[in-house]
C-alpha positions as CSV (number, residue, x, y, z in Angstrom):
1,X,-33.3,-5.7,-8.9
2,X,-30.9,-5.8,-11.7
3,X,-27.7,-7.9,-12.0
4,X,-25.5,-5.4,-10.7
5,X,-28.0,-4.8,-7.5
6,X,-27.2,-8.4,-6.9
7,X,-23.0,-8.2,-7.4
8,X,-23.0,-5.1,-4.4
9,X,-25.9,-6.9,-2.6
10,X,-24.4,-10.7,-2.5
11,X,-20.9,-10.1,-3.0
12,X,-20.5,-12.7,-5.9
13,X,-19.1,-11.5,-9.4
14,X,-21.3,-10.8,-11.9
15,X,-19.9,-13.7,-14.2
16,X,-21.6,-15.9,-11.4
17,X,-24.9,-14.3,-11.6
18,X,-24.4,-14.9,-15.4
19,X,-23.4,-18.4,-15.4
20,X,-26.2,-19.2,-13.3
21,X,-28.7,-17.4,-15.7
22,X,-26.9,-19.2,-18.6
23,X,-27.3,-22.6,-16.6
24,X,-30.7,-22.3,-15.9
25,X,-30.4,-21.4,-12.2
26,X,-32.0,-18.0,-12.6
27,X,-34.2,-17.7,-15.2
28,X,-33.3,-14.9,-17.8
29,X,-36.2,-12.2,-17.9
30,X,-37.4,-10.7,-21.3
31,X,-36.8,-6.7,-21.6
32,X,-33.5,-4.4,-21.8
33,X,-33.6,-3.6,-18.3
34,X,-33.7,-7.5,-16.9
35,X,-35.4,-6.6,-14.1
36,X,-35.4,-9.8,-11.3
37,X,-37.4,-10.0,-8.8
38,X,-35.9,-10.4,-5.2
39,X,-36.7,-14.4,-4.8
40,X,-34.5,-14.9,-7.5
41,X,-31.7,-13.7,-6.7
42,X,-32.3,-14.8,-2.6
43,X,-31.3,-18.0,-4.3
44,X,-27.6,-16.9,-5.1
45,X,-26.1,-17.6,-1.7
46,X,-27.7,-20.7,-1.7
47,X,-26.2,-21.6,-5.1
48,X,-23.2,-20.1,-4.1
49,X,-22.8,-22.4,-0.8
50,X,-23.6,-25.6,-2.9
51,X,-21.1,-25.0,-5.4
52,X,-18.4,-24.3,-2.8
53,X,-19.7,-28.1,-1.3
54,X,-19.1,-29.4,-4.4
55,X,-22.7,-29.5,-6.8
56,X,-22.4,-29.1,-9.8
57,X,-25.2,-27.4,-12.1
58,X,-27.1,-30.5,-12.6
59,X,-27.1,-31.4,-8.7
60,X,-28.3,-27.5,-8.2
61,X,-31.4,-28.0,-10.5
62,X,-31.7,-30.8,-8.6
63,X,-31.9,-29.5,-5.4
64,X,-33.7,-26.6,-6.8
65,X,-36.4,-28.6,-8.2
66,X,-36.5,-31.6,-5.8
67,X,-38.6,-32.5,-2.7
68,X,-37.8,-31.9,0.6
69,X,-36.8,-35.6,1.0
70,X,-34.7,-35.6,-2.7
71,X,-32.8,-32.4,-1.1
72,X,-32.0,-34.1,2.0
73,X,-30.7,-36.9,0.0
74,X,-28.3,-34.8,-2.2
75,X,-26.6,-33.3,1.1
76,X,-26.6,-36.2,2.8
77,X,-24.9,-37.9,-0.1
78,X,-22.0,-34.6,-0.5
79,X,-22.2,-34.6,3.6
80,X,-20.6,-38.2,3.7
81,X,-18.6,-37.6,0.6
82,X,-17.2,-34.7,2.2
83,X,-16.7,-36.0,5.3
84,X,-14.7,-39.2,3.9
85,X,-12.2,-36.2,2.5
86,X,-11.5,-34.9,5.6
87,X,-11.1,-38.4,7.0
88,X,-8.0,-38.4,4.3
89,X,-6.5,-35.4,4.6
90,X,-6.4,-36.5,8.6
91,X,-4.6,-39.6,7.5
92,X,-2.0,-37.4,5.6
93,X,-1.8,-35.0,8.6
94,X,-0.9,-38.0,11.0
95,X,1.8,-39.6,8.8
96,X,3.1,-36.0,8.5
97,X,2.9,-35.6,12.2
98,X,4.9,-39.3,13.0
99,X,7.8,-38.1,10.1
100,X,8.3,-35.1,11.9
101,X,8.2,-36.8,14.9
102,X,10.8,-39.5,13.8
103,X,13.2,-36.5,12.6
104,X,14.2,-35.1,15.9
């Protein structure tokens, strides 16, 4: 599969699959045709989700290259991060709510 298989296949640009090669997250392979096999490019949409929750490269490798237990830390770690952010933006939603509610 070549980089643009991967764009049409995983809907991600082509400067993502890049980046990631450029990273380390995909490992370049030699030749003019850079021919990758399937597995690595499975891993895009799982790269792809774990950037959206907020790893950066260096927690990807780690995830990448971790245990099962050393992964489960990591998203437990960006779970509770994540959740405390929504716990915020519920505070600011509320004292939204009461100034609208004291403006009738």
């Amino acid at each position: 599969m070549t980089i643009k298989d991967a764009v049409k296949r995983f809907d991600v640009s082509d400067e993502v699959i890049e980046r990631y090669i450029s990273e380390g997250l995909i490992r370049e392979k030699p030749g003019k045709t850079k021919e990758y096999e399937d597995a690595d490019f499975l891993r895009i949409g799982l790269f792809a989700f774990l950037e959206e929750a907020g790893f950066n490269s260096d927690d990807i490798k780690k995830y990448r290259d971790g245990s099962c237990e050393t992964r489960k830390r990591l998203l437990r770690e960006k779970r509770r991060n994540t959740l405390d952010e929504v716990h915020g933006k519920q505070k600011l939603i509320d004292k939204i709510d009461y100034l609208i509610n004291e403006n009738k």
